[in-house]
Structure formats: C-alpha cells, structure tokens
NUVEX-616724 format. One record per residue (C-alpha): y, x, z; residue in one letter. Coordinates in steps of 0.1 Angstrom, whole numbers, padded with zeros to 4 digits, always signed. Last residue first. Layout:
// residues N
YXZa/...
// end
This chain:
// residues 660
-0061+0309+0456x/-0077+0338+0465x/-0111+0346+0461x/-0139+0345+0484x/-0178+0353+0478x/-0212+0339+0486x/-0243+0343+0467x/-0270+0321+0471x/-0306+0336+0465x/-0340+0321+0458x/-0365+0305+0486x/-0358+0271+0477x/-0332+0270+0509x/-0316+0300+0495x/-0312+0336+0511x/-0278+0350+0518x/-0259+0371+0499x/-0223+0386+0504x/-0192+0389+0490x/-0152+0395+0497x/-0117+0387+0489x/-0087+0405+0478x/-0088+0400+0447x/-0098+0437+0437x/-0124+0433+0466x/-0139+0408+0442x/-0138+0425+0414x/-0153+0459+0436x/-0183+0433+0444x/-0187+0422+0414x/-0191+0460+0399x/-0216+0469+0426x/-0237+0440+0412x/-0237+0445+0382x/-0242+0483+0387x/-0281+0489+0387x/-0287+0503+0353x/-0309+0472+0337x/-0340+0459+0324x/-0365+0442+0346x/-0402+0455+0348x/-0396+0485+0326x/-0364+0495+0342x/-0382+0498+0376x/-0371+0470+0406x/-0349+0467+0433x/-0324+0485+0418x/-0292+0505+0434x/-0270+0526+0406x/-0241+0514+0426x/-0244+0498+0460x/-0240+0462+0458x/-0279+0452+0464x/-0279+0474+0493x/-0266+0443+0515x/-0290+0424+0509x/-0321+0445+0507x/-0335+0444+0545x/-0330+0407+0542x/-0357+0407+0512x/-0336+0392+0478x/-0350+0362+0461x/-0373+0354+0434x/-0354+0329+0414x/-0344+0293+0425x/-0308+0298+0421x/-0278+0291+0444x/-0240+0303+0433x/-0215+0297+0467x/-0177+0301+0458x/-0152+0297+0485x/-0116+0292+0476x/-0086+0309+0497x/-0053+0300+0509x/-0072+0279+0544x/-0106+0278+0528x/-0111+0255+0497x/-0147+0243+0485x/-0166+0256+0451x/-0205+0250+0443x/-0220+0267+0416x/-0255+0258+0405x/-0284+0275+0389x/-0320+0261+0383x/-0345+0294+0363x/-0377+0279+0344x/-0402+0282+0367x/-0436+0301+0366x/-0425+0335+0356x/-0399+0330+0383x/-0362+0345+0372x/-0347+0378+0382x/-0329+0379+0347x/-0313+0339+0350x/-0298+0349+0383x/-0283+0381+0372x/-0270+0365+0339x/-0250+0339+0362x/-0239+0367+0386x/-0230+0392+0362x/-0211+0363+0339x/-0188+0350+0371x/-0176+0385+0379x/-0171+0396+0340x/-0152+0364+0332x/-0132+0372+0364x/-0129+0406+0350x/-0111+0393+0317x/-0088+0368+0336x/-0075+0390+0358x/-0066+0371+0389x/-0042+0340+0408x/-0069+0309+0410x/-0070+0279+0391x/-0094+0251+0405x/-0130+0246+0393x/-0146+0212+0380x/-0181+0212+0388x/-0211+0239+0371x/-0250+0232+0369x/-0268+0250+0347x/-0308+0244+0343x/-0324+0276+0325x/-0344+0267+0300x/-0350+0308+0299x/-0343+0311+0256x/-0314+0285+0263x/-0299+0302+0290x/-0305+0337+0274x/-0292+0328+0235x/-0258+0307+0257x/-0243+0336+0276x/-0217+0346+0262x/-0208+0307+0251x/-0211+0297+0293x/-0192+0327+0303x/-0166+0317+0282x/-0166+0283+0291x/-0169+0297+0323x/-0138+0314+0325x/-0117+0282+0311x/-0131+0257+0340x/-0115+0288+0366x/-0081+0288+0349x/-0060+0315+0359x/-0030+0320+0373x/-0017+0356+0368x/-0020+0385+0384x/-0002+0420+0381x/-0014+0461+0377x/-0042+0451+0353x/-0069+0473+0340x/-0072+0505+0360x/-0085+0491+0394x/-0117+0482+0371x/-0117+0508+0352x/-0143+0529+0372x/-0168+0504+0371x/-0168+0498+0336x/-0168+0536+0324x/-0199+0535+0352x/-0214+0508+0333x/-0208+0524+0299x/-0223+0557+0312x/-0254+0539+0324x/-0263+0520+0295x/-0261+0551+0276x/-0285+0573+0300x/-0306+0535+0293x/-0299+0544+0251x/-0308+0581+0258x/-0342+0571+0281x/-0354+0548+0250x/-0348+0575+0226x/-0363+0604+0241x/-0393+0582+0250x/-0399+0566+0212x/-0394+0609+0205x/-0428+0612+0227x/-0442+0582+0216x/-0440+0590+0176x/-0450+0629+0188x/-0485+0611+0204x/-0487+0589+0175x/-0484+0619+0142x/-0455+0638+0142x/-0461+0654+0106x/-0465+0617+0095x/-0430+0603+0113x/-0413+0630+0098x/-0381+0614+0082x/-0379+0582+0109x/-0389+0597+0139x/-0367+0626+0134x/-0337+0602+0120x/-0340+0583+0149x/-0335+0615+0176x/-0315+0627+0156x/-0292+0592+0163x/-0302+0591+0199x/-0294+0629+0205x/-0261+0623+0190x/-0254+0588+0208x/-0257+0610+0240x/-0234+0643+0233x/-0207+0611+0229x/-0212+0590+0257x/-0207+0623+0282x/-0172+0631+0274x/-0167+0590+0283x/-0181+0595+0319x/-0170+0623+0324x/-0131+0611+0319x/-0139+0573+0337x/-0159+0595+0368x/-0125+0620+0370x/-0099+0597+0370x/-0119+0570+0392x/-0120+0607+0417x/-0084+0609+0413x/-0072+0569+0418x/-0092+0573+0451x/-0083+0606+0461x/-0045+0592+0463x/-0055+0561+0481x/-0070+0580+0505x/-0044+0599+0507x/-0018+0569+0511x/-0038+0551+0535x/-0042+0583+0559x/-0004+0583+0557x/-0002+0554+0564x/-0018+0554+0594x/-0004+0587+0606x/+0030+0570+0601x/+0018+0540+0620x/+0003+0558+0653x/+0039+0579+0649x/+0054+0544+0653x/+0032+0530+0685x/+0038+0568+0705x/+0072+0566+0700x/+0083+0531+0714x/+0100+0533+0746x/+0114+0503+0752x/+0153+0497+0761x/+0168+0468+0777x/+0211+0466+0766x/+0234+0444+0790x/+0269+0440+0776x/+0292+0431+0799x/+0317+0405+0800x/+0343+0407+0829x/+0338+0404+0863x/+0318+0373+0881x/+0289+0390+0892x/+0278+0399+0859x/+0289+0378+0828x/+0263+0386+0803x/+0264+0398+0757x/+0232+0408+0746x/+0212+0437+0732x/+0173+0448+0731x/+0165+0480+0714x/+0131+0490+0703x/+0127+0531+0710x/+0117+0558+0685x/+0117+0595+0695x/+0141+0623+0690x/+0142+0659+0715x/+0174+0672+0718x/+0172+0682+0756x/+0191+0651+0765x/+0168+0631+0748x/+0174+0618+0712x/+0169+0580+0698x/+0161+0570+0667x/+0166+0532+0667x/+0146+0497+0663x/+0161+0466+0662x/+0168+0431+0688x/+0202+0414+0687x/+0212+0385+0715x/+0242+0364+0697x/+0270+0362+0678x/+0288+0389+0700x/+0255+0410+0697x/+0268+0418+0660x/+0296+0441+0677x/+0270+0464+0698x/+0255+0465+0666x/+0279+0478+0648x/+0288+0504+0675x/+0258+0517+0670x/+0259+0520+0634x/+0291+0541+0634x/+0281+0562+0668x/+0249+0578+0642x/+0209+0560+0634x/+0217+0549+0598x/+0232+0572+0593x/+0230+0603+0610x/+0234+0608+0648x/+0200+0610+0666x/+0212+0587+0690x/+0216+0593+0728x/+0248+0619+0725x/+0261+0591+0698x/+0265+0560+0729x/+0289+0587+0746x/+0279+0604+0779x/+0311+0608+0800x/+0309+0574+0818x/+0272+0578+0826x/+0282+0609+0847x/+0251+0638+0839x/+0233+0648+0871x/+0201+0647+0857x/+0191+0634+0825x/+0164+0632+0803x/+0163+0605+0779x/+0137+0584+0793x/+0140+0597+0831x/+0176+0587+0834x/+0172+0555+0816x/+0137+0545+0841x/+0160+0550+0870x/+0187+0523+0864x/+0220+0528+0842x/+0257+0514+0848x/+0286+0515+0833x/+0277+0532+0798x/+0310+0528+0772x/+0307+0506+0749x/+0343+0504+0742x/+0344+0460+0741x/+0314+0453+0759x/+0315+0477+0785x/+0281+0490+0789x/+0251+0479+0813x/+0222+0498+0807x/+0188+0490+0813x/+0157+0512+0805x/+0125+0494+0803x/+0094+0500+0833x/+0114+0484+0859x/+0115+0505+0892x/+0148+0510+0893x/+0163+0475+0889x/+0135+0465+0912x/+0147+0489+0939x/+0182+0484+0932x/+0183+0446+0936x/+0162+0450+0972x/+0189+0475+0984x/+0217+0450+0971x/+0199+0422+0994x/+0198+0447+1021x/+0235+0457+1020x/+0240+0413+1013x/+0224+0411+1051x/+0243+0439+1065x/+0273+0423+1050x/+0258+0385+1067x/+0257+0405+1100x/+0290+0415+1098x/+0302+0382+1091x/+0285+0364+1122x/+0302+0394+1147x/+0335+0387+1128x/+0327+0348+1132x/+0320+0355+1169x/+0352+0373+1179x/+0366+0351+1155x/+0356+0318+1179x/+0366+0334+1205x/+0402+0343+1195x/+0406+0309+1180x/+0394+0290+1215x/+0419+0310+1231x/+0447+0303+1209x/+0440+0265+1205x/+0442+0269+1245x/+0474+0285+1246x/+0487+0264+1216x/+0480+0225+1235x/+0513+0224+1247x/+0524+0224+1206x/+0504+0190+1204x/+0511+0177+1165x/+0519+0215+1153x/+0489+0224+1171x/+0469+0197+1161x/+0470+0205+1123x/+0463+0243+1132x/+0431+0232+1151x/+0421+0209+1124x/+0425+0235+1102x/+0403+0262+1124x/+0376+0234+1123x/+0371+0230+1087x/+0371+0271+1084x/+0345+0274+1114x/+0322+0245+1096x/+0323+0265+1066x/+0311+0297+1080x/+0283+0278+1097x/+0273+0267+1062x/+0264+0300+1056x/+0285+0325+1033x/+0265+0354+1021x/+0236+0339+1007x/+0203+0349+1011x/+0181+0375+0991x/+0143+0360+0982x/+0128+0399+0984x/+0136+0411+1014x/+0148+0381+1030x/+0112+0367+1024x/+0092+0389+1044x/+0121+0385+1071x/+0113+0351+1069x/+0074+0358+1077x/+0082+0375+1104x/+0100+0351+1124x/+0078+0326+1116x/+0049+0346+1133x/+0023+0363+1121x/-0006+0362+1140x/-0020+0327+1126x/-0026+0345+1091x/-0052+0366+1110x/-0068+0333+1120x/-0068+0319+1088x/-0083+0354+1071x/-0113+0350+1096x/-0120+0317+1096x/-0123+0317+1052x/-0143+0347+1056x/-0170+0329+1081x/-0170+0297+1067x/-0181+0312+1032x/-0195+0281+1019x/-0171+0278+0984x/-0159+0310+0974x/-0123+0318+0992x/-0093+0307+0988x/-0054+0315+0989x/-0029+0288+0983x/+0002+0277+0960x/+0010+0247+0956x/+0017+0229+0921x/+0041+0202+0908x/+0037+0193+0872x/+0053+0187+0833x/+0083+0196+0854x/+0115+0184+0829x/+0114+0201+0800x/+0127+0240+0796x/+0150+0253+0771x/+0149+0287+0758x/+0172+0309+0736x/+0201+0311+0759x/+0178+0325+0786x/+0160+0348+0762x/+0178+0383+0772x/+0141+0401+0782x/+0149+0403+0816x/+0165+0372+0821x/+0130+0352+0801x/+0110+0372+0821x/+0127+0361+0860x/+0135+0326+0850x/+0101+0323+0837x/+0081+0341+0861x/+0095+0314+0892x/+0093+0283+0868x/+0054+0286+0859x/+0047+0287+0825x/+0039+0266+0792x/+0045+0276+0762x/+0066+0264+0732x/+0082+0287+0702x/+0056+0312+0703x/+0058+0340+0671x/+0097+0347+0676x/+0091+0381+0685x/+0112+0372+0720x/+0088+0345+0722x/+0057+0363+0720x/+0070+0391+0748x/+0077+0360+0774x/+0042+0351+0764x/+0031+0385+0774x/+0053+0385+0804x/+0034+0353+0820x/+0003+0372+0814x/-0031+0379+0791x/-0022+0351+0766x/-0043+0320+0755x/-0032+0299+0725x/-0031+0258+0730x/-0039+0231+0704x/-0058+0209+0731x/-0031+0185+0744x/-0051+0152+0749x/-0033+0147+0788x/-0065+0160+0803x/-0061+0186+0781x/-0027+0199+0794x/-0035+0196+0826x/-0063+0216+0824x/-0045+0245+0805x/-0019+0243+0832x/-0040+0257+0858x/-0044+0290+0845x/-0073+0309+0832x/-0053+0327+0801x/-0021+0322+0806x/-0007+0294+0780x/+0010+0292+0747x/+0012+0257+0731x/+0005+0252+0694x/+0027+0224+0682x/+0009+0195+0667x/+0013+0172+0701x/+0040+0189+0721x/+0056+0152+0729x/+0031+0139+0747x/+0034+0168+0773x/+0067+0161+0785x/+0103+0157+0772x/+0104+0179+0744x/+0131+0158+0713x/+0146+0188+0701x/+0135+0228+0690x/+0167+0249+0683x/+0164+0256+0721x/+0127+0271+0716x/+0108+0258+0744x/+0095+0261+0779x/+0071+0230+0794x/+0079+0231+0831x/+0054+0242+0860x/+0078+0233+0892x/+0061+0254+0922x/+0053+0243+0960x/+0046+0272+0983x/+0022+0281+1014x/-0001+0251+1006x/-0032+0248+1034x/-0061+0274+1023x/-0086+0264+1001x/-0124+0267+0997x/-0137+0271+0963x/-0164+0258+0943x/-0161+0218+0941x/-0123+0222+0951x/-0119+0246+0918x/-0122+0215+0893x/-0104+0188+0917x/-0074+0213+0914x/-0056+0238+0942x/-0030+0264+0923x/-0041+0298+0930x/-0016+0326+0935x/-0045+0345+0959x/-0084+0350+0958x/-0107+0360+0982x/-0136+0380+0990x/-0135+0400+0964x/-0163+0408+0929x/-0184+0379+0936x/-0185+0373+0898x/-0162+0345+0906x/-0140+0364+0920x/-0144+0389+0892x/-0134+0361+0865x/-0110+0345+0887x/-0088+0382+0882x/-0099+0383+0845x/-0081+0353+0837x/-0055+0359+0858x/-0044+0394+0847x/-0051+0418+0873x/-0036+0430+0910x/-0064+0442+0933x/-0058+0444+0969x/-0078+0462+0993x/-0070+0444+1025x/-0083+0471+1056x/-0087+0451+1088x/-0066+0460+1120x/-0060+0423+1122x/-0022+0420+1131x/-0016+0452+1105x/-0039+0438+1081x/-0023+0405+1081x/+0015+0424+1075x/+0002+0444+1043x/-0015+0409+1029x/+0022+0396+1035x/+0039+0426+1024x/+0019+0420+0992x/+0022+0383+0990x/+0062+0385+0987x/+0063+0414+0960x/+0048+0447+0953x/+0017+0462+0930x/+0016+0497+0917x/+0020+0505+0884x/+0044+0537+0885x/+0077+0515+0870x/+0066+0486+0894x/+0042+0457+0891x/+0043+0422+0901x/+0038+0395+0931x/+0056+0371+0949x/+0090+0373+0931x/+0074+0378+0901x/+0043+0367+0890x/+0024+0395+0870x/-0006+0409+0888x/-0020+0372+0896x/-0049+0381+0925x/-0077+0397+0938x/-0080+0401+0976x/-0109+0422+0986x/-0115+0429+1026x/-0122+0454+1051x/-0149+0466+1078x/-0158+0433+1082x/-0153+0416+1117x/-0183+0415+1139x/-0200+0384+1149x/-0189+0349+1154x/-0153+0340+1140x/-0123+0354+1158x/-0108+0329+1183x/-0089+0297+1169x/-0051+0302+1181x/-0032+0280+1155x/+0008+0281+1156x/+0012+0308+1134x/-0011+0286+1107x/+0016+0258+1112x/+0049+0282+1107x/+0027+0296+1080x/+0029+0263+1061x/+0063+0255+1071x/+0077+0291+1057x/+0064+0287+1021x/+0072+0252+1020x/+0105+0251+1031x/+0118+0288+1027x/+0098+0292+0993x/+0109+0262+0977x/+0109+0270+0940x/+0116+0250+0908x/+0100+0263+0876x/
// end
C-alpha cells in the first residue's frame, strides 16, 4: 500500500487549522466515543500490555487537549468496530475509507490520508495483475472493510472474512491464504514482522482510498464540534505527531545542495585564487550552519531510534537478532527478557542451549540446524524452551536470514509463546484416549454378558418346551399359558442378547475399509428380505448406487434395518411404498429412504436411536428396540451421521451420510 502521510495527511489538517467556525450551539458534551480499526499500524495498533498507540491516538490525545473534552477511544476489530457505531454505540468513527454505500448514512470528514489497497499474493503464484485475474481463488479480506465492495462490484465474490490485517498476515504465514487483499501500510508492517516479505507479491493498487473520520448521518452538531477542535491544531503540531512515529531522513536535500555548492566553491577557487578570502568566509558560515543543521538531524534520528525501541519493546513476540553464522544473541527486545526470565544477564554470554530444554531433539545440535536450514529460506517449528529459572514450555519459532542497517547478515528469530495451546492438546488427547479406553472395556464387558447370558436362556426355553410338551394334561390351559408366557418372554430375553452381542461388535468387526459396491448390498438386502416384501406388497424403488469405502457385511445390516423397519411400521390400509434416493456431498454421499408408513412424532425422532427405545409394545409390533441404535453406531462407524425427518406423505425419510 502506498502512503502519503506528509502530503495528504498534513494538507488536510493544514486546511481544518485554518478554519475558525465558533463552537456549535449549546453546551459541549461532557466527552466523546471514537471507535476505530485496532490493528493498522502506523496510525493505529496495540502494544505488548494491549493498549492502543499510533498516529490517530496522539491526534485524538492532542484534540482533547485543545477542546478540554474527554475522547474515550475504543480500539476493535473493524467489523465489530462499524457494528457498534452503527448500533449508536460512539459518536464517531475513524480509519474509514469514504464510499457511495456509507455517504447515504454517514457524514465525512475531508481526506486526512490517501492509501494504495493492492492485491497480496503468494510469490510462486503468476499472472495477478488486478482483480479479474483472482477469479476462482478465494480472496481473504477484513471483515467490514472497504475492499470487499470493490471486489464485488468487479464480480469477485469468492472472498473469506478475517477479524484483522494481522490475522490474514497469520493465514498466510500457515500457508492456508495464498491471495488477500489489504491495505499497503499493515502489509508492509505484518508481512516484516512475521518474515513473509520474500514470500509475497503485491499487484499493482487494485484502489486508491482516503482516510476520514465520520459521524452518523444528521448529527450536525457532533460532526461541528470535532471539526472545530481539529482546526486547533496547527500544522506544526501535527508534523511533530508524525515525526514520532513516520521517522525522517537524516540527510535533507538542503544537505545536498551545501555539498554541490562547496565544489563549485573549490572549483572557482583554483580558477579565481583572489576570490579565497571570501570563498573562506562564506565556507565558515555556511558550516557553522550545516553543523547547527546536522545536529539537529542527530537529535532527529535519537528520536527516530527512541520510537524504533519503543515498538520493538512493546511487541507481544520475542525478537532476537543473532549472528547468522555463530548464533550468537545480538540483540533482544523486552518481551525476550520477560519470556524466559532474565534480568541482568549479557545476551552475548547466554548460549542458544541455556534457552532450550537440551535433549534431542530440543539440545544446541538441533538448534543450530535450524539456524543453518534458514539459509534456504524463512523456517517456522515448534521447540521446548526453558526459562532462566529452569522452567520448560512450548514456543513456535519463526527464523529468517535480513540485512539490518546495512552490516552483515543477521538472523532475525520471532518467538510465540505457545504453552498454554499445547498442554490444552495433551489434555485433549488424553481425554480422547480414556475415553476411548472405557469404550473398548465396557463393549468388552456387554459382548462377554451378553453371550454368558444366551446360554442359561435357551435352557429355560428348551425345559420350558419339553414341560408343555410331556405334561400338557396335568397343566391343564391356565398352566399351558403360563409356560406359553415363559417361553415367549425367553425367546424376546433372546432376541435381546443377540441384539446387544450385535451392537457391541460392531467397532469389533473390521479394523480397515474397502470399496464397496452399493448396487451389490442391496441385492443382498433385496434376497433377505424378499418373503416380507412380497407378503406386504411392498413397492421398492432403488437407483443405481455408487461404491463407497466400508464394511461390506454392516453396510448390508445398515441398509436391511432400515428397509425392514419401514416395511414393519406399515399402514394396515396401504401396502408399504419405499424409495432410496442417493446424491453426492463434497467427499460424501447422501442417502434419503421415504416410506408412506405411520410416521415418527417430532418429540420421538431423535429417541428412536437410543437402544432398547420402542415406540410401541412387543405384541403390537415385534422387536427389541436396537435397529435403529445399531444403524446409527454403523453409520458413526463411517464416519457419517443420521437423522429423521417426517415425509411429505406423512411417513418417514431417513437421512444419513457416508463417505465416499
């Protein structure tokens, strides 16, 4: 982004300075709201502790002072920074570009600085001119911002909103944004810090944009009041302002003049010797004044240097600055003294192992490898580090290979705290793991019940029989029902066990996939099943299915539960009408399996795949209650997932995903 900050920052307050409107009518508020950008560097970001500084903040610190009016102001991410504006949240808003969008509900102030927005992209990427020329890529933006406007309007709509400049910045360094579009200024100033220069291009400026400050369209009064405080600051002031935080250059052009005319003085001094005395003279003044000139310009480059340290300090990474070749530590800001715990340690006596915890892969050995890798390149990993006091915690290294002011080749290394995200993982998996682990034990234990309980059953069935069958007359009818009942609740006790032995095998059966032909399974299905569709008249319809990556034997049992399901909760008045439908997802396949039958109650749907859950008694529909919870754990097993819905005929559809 291209930045003219002492043109048109300074020429637009050098025209407010010159306005002298009185106050506005009425008492002056007791204070004002400014929300703005949080995260746009030079003009506006965040130190180590959080709190806000840049250009517009000593600018909003200097109106107050000339107004005597409080500014509160509140630094946030774009989006949600025009978000509370809008909800009437401040009184104004700052950083804003002017568009005919926001001139129907804002008011704006005149430009106070014109900004390239370029296209930013991946430098193995070729052929990015302008926006016709990002159509299929997926563009990253800031959420709220300007650019996502211009894009559309030029039919680019394949964009993916980020909170900040720095977050993008963060996506590209991970390699997951390879275009986005930004605003010069943050760019060169996020893609330094995080070592991406090399790795980014920009286009030429997909658009020129001015920034202003506004206020919510009608508010005469505010927008009068915060022009005529701007008015009081001179354009004296407003340079200093930038000084601080732009830097100048240490030379001026004035210098280069005095050198230009000193050799045409010594060229007509050997050409005029009578003319030395007054050559002399006129030398003598003029370095009395170049000396005075020069001083100024060191005090100038002290205060640039002060305004260097204070953001190198107050980064939240830790920066060092080793020699590329030893590795030893030149240089270190704040934030590397406080992450490791040091005090008045020398950096050149602290050895790259005294910050490591020291064993392979995480000892000098290692560290020094990497340091050599990051002459091919920028390198990015993750280390064990150890405070001064011993203590180890993870940090994400950042390395690269910079020329600093001229001198040798350095190597500048960005540091990241990392601890508290890896021991959130550890505890993750580990959770994962023991839940795993009391998983597999308690399917363990309900398979081994479950099949010491079959037997004891199909004895009391068989005595059961041979009772009713060798003393039917001593029993008489009411002893014929009463063993008819033993029976009958044995075999459903039976039923039971075999469906939990079903259910817990399930995870047990095949550790790998295969391909598997869809049109095969319900062949099978379709012979299984073919005494109960043809006894219902049930109405099948089934279109050509893909192959899908499962076990072939529980995909049978999937699709056969949910066909035999639908034919068994049948109307007594209509003979059952099934069909399967099957579209692709993304990597998935969606099955949908409609029947007329009589339908699940909303309040039902999702208890339907509990285990042991029925609807109805055993004696108005048979069964034990786990077809359903069994398709569901198949389905899981897949990786996918199912649900019901109710059908247009007023039967079900069931809905579930598989993988392709």
């Amino acid at each position: 982004m291209g930045m003219r900050p002492l043109k048109g920052l300074l020429a637009a307050f050098a025209i407010l300075a010159m306005a002298a409107f009185p106050w506005p009518t009425g008492a002056a508020p007791g204070s004002i709201t400014v929300v703005m950008d949080d995260n746009y560097p030079p003009y506006v970001f965040k130190d180590g502790g959080g709190n806000l500084q840049g250009i517009l903040v000593d600018v909003w610190a200097l109106w107050s002072k000339k107004t005597g009016i409080p500014v509160t102001l509140r630094g946030l991410d774009w989006g949600q920074a025009l978000a509370e504006f809008n909800a009437g949240k401040a009184d104004a808003i700052d950083t804003i570009f002017r568009n005919p969008a926001r001139e129907k509900i804002y008011d704006f102030s005149g430009p106070y600085a014109t900004i390239d927005v370029p296209l930013v992209f991946d430098a193995h990427l070729s052929g990015i001119k302008d926006a016709s020329t990002v159509k299929g890529f997926t563009v990253g933006v800031k959420a709220g911002d300007a650019c996502i406007d211009v894009l559309a309007e030029r039919g680019i709509d394949t964009v993916k909103p980020y909170p900040s400049y720095e977050a993008m910045a963060d996506a590209a360094a991970a390699a997951e944004l390879k275009v986005f579009c930004i605003d010069k200024p943050p760019a060169i100033y996020f893609l330094t810090k995080k070592g991406l220069e090399r790795r980014f291009l920009t286009s030429p400026p997909l658009y020129t944009g001015q920034f202003h400050w506004a206020v919510r369209k009608g508010q005469t009064a505010t927008f009068r009041l915060i022009e005529q405080g701007f008015a009081q600051i001179s354009a004296a002031e407003r340079q200093e302002i930038d000084k601080r935080w732009l830097g100048q250059g240490l030379i001026s052009a004035e210098d280069e003049e005095w050198r230009h005319n000193v050799t045409v003085a010594a060229i007509m001094a050997v050409v005029a010797g009578l003319g030395l005395a007054a050559w002399a003279w006129s030398l003598r003044r003029r370095v009395r004044i170049k000396t005075a000139e020069l001083r100024g310009a060191l005090d100038r480059l002290a205060m640039s240097e002060q305004r260097f340290r204070t953001i190198f300090d107050n980064i939240s990474d830790a920066i060092f600055i080793h020699d590329a070749d030893t590795g030893t530590i030149l240089m270190a800001n704040q934030r590397m003294r406080d992450m490791y715990g040091l005090r008045t340690e020398a950096l050149a006596d602290i050895r790259v192992n005294d910050l490591s915890e020291g064993s392979p892969p995480y000892g000098e050995a290692e560290a020094m490898a990497w340091i050599a890798r990051s002459a091919d390149g920028p390198q990015c990993f993750e280390w064990y580090a150890r405070r001064m006091d011993g203590r180890l915690f993870w940090v994400e290294v950042s390395m690269r290979r910079a020329f600093i002011d001229d001198g040798p080749e350095r190597l500048l290394v960005v540091v990241r705290d990392i601890d508290e995200r890896k021991q959130a993982q550890d505890q993750l998996t580990r959770t994962i793991d023991a839940l795993s682990r009391s998983n597999t034990d308690l399917e363990r234990f309900a398979y081994a019940a479950s099949h010491d309980l079959r037997e004891p059953l199909n004895t009391v069935i068989r005595f059961a029989q041979l009772l009713e069958s060798r003393y039917a007359p001593q029993l008489g009818e009411d002893g014929a029902d009463i063993v008819g009942f033993v029976v009958r609740g044995a075999k459903q006790m039976v039923a039971l066990v075999d469906g939990l032995l079903d259910y817990s095998r399930v995870n047990a059966l095949v550790e790998h996939f295969e391909p598997v032909s869809l049109d095969k399974v319900l062949a099978v299905v379709g012979d299984n099943l073919r005494a109960a569709i043809a006894d219902s008249g049930t109405q099948l319809t089934i279109p050509a299915l893909p192959v899908v990556t499962g076990d072939e034997i529980q995909l049978i049992q999937l699709f056969q539960n949910l066909i035999g399901n639908a034919i068994k909760y049948r109307r007594p008045e209509a003979a059952p009408v099934i069909a399967l439908e099957c579209r692709a997802e993304g990597l998935s396949w969606h099955f949908s399996l409609t029947d007329n039958g009589i339908g699940i109650a909303p309040e039902f749907r999702t208890q339907v795949f509990t285990i042991f859950k029925r609807l109805h008694t055993h004696s108005a529909i048979p069964g034990v209650g786990m077809g359903l919870a069994m398709c569901k754990r198949i389905v899981e097993r897949h990786g996918g997932r199912i649900w019901v819905d109710e059908a247009a005929s007023g039967g079900t559809v069931f809905h579930f995903v598989l993988g392709q």
